[in-house]
NUGUMI-910653 format. One line per field, with one value per residue (C-alpha): x, y, z. Coordinates in steps of 0.2 Angstrom, whole numbers. Example, Ala and Ser with C-alpha at 12.3 -4.5 7.8 and 13.67 -1.06 7.14 Angstrom:
BEGIN
east (62, 68)
north (-22, -5)
up (39, 36)
This chain:
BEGIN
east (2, 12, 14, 23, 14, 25, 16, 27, 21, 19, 8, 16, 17, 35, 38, 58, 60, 49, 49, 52, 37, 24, 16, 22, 22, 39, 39, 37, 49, 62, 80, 95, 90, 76, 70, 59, 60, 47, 57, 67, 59, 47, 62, 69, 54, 53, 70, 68, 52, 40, 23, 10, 13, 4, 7, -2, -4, -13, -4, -2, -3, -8, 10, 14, -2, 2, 20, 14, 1, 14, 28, 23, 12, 9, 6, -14, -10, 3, -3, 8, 1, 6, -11, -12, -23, -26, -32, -51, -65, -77, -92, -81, -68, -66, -51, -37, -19, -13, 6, 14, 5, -12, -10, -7, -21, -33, -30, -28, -47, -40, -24, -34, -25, -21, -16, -1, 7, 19, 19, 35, 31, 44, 47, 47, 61, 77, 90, 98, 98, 91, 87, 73, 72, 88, 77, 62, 74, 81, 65, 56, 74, 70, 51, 50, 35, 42, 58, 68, 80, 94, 109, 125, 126, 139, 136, 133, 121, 110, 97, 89, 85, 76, 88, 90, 98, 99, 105, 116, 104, 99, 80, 76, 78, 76, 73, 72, 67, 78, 87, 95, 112, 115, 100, 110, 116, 131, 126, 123, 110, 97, 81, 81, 62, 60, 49, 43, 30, 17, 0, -8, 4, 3, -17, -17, -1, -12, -27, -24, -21, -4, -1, 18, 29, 45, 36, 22, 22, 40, 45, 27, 27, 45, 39, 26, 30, 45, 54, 73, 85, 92, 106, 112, 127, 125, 122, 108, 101, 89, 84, 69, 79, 86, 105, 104, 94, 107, 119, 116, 115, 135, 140, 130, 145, 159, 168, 168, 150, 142, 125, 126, 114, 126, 132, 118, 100, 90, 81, 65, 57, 46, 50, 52, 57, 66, 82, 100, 106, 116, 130, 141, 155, 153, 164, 156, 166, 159, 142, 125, 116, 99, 90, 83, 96, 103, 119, 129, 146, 143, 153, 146, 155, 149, 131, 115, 105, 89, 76, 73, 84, 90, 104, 110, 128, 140, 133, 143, 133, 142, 138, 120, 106, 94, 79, 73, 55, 40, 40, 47, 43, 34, 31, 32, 32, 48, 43, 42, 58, 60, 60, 78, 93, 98, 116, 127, 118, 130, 122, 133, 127, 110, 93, 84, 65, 56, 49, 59, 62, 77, 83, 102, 113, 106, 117, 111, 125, 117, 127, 124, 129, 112, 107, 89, 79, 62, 55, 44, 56, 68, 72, 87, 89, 107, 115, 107, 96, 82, 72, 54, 43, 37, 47, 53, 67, 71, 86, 101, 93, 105, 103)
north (472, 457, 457, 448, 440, 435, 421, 416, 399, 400, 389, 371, 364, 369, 349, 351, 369, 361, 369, 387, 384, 377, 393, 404, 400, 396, 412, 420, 413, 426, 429, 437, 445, 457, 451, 435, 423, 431, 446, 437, 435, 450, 463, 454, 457, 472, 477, 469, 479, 466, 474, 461, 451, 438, 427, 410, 404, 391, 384, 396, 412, 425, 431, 429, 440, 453, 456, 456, 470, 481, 481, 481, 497, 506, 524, 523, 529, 515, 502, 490, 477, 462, 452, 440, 425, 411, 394, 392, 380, 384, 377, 369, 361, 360, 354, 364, 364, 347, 352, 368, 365, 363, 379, 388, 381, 382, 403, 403, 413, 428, 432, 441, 434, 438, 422, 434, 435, 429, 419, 419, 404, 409, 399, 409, 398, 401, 414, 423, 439, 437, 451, 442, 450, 442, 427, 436, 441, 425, 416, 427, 425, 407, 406, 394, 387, 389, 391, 383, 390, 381, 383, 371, 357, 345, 326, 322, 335, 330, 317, 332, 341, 338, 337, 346, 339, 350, 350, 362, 376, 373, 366, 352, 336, 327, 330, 320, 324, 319, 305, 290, 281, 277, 290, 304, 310, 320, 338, 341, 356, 358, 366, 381, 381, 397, 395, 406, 402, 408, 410, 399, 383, 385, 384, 370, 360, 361, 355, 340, 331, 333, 341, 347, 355, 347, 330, 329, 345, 349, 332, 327, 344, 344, 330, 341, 360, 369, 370, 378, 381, 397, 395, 404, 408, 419, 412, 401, 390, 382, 383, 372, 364, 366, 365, 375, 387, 386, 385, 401, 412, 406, 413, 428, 429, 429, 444, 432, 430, 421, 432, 450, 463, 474, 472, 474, 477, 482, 467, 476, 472, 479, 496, 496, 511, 503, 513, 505, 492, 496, 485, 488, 480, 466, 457, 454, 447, 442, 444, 453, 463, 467, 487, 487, 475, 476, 466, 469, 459, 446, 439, 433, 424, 420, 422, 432, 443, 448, 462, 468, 453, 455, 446, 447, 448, 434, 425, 418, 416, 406, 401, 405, 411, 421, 429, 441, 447, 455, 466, 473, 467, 482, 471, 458, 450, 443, 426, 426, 423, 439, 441, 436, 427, 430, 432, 417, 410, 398, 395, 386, 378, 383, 393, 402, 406, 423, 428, 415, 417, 407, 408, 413, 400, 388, 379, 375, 365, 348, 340, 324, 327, 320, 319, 321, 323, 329, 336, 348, 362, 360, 349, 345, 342, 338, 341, 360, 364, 372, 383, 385, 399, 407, 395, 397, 387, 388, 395, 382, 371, 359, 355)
up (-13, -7, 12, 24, 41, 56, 67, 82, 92, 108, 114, 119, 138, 136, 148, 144, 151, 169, 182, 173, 161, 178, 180, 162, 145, 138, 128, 145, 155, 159, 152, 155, 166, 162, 145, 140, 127, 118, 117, 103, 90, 91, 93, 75, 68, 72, 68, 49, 47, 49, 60, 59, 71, 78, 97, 94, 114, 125, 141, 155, 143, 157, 161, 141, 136, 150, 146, 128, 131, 143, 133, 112, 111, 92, 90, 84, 70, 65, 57, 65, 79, 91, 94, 104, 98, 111, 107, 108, 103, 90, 84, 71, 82, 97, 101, 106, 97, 91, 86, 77, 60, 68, 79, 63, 54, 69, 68, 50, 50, 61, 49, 35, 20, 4, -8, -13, 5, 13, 32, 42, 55, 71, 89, 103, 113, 101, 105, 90, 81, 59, 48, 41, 24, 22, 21, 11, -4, -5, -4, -18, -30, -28, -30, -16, -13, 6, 14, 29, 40, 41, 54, 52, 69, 73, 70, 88, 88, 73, 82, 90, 77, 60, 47, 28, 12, -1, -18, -27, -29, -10, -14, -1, -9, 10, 26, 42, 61, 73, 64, 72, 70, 49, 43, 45, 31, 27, 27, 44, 42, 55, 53, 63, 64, 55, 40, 28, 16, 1, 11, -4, -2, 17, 15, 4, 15, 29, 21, 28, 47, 47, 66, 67, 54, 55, 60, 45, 35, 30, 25, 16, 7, 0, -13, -22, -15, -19, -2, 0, 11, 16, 26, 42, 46, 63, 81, 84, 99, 105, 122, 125, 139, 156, 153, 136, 147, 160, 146, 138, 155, 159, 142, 143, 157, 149, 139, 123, 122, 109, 109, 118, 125, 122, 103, 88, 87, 103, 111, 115, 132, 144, 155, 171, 179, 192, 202, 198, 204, 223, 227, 244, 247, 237, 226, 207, 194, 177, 180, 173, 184, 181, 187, 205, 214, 231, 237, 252, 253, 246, 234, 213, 201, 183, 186, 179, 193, 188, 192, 209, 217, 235, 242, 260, 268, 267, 253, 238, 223, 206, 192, 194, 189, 199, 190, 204, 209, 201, 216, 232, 247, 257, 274, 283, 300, 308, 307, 287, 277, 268, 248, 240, 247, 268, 276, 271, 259, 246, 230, 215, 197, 200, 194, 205, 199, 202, 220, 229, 248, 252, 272, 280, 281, 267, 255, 237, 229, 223, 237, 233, 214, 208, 189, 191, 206, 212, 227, 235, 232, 220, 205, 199, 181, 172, 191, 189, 204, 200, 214, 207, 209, 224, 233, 254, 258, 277, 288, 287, 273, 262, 245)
């Protein structure tokens, strides 16, 4: 019986998305406030009635297998599964992943495959919500060979993203990653890299040394497979970068929302069990707040508050996104700048990374209106200041 196999790609260094991805995955790196990027593709998966899942990973997998294995458990009877298969060397080879394709073809032994199924190929850094048997029915009508998702982009948008032409009856007839200048064609549809192809033409496409789909095996297979497109129409991004990342958080703010929590399908996440959030005083206005926060008057304008966050008197936080702590702080000794934000703290246009310990008094506002900027602790990319992990930023600092 003709199955289908989901495998989500987790594994690159995730450099656009540094310092989120220095110590996670990008998969793992938290959004909106509770969930992770992960959370995405497995909960439409899950949601379209696809069960075999598998997580291919290799950078700074630890917080990416442990969310994994806390959140997605199966009865034992089920036969449903998330498995986690991480990038290891064999007798064979002992290289780890090249690229996409090669991370495919590398765990193409631990799939179990019949030449009848189906592989749904799946990024773990996109945000949108797809029915994908949607995209099964029309890639069976067609008896594709293998099937591209393709989303419709502006012309100033096209050079960052490989790009479809189709023909009438939507097979690919070109396709070009990230064009420049006159090679872009008229259609303006970007793959969405969700691909879905027969397991035999995947096996034999990857026969080869091609490393990367869209680079190598999309546009060298398109001349002897057929390849078509199946176009979506709903919400799509990309958030492999900074400001996308940062982006996305300031519209999950507003009450016109592109992508919502709140409307459709359940985005499935870990349980926490964490008391409500307790606010006193404080003035909140178009904001997220995640379980387990404590704000006293303080006043929050368009920005995301994450789990467990603790933010002091005084403080005026905008436009901002603050992804909380792993745990609450039992003790400490008066010396040591306590878990979450002190008294009169001022925060704007920033990103503020798990388990940070930022002093009273401190101003975090890319005062000198920098581009890009490194230091010791913060990094400033597309003027967004970004506080990484574990971070301690003294009393009175200014940024």
């Amino acid at each position: 019986m003709k199955k289908v196999i989901a495998v989500i790609l987790g594994g690159g260094q995730g450099k656009r998305l540094f310092p989120l991805t220095k110590y996670r995955s990008k998969p793992a790196v938290p959004i909106g406030g509770k969930y992770r990027l992960i959370d995405i593709p497995i909960s439409n998966c899950l949601h379209s009635g696809l069960k075999d899942i598998y997580v291919l990973t290799q950078f700074n997998s630890e917080s990416l297998n442990n969310h994994i294995h806390n959140t997605y458990r199966f009865d034992y009877f089920s036969r449903a599964f998330i498995r986690i298969l991480a990038a290891e060397q064999t007798v064979d080879n002992v290289n780890w992943y090249q690229g996409t394709a090669d991370a495919v073809r590398k765990s193409m032994g631990h799939l179990d495959l019949e030449a009848d199924d189906d592989i749904l190929i799946l990024s773990g850094d996109q945000l949108y919500r797809m029915d994908y048997r949607d995209l099964i029915q029309h890639h069976r009508r067609c008896k594709a060979d293998f099937t591209v998702t393709a989303v419709p982009i502006k012309k100033n948008e096209a050079r960052h993203f490989g790009i479809l032409n189709v023909d009438k009856k939507n097979r690919i007839v070109d396709f070009m990653e990230k064009p420049k200048g006159s090679l872009i064609k008229a259609s303006y549809l970007a793959s969405a890299g969700v691909y879905l192809f027969k397991a035999k033409v995947l096996m034999k496409v990857l026969g080869g040394n091609d490393t990367d789909f869209g680079k190598e095996v999309i546009p060298h297979s398109i001349k002897t497979a057929a390849a078509y497109a199946y176009r979506f129409d709903g919400y799509w991004k990309d958030i492999g970068t900074i400001k996308a990342f940062y982006d996305v958080h300031i519209d999950f703010t507003s009450s016109k929302t592109h992508f919502s929590f709140f409307i459709g399908d359940t985005v499935f996440t870990r349980p926490r069990f964490l008391p409500p959030a307790k606010i006193i005083d404080s003035s909140i206005h178009n904001s997220l707040l995640a379980e387990g926060c404590c704000i006293e008057k303080s006043t929050i304008r368009q920005s995301v508050i994450g789990l467990r966050t603790i933010i002091g008197k005084n403080c005026g936080i905008s436009r901002t996104v603050i992804m909380g702590a792993d745990y609450y702080e039992k003790s400490r000794t008066p010396q040591c700048i306590a878990l979450g934000i002190g008294d009169g703290t001022v925060i704007e246009r920033a990103i503020v990374d798990k388990n940070v310990r930022i002093g009273r008094k401190v101003v975090i506002k890319n005062l000198k209106n920098l581009e890009n900027f490194d230091s010791q602790h913060y990094c400033i990319r597309n003027r967004i200041v970004i506080i990484p992990k574990n971070t301690v930023i003294p009393d009175g600092s200014k940024i």
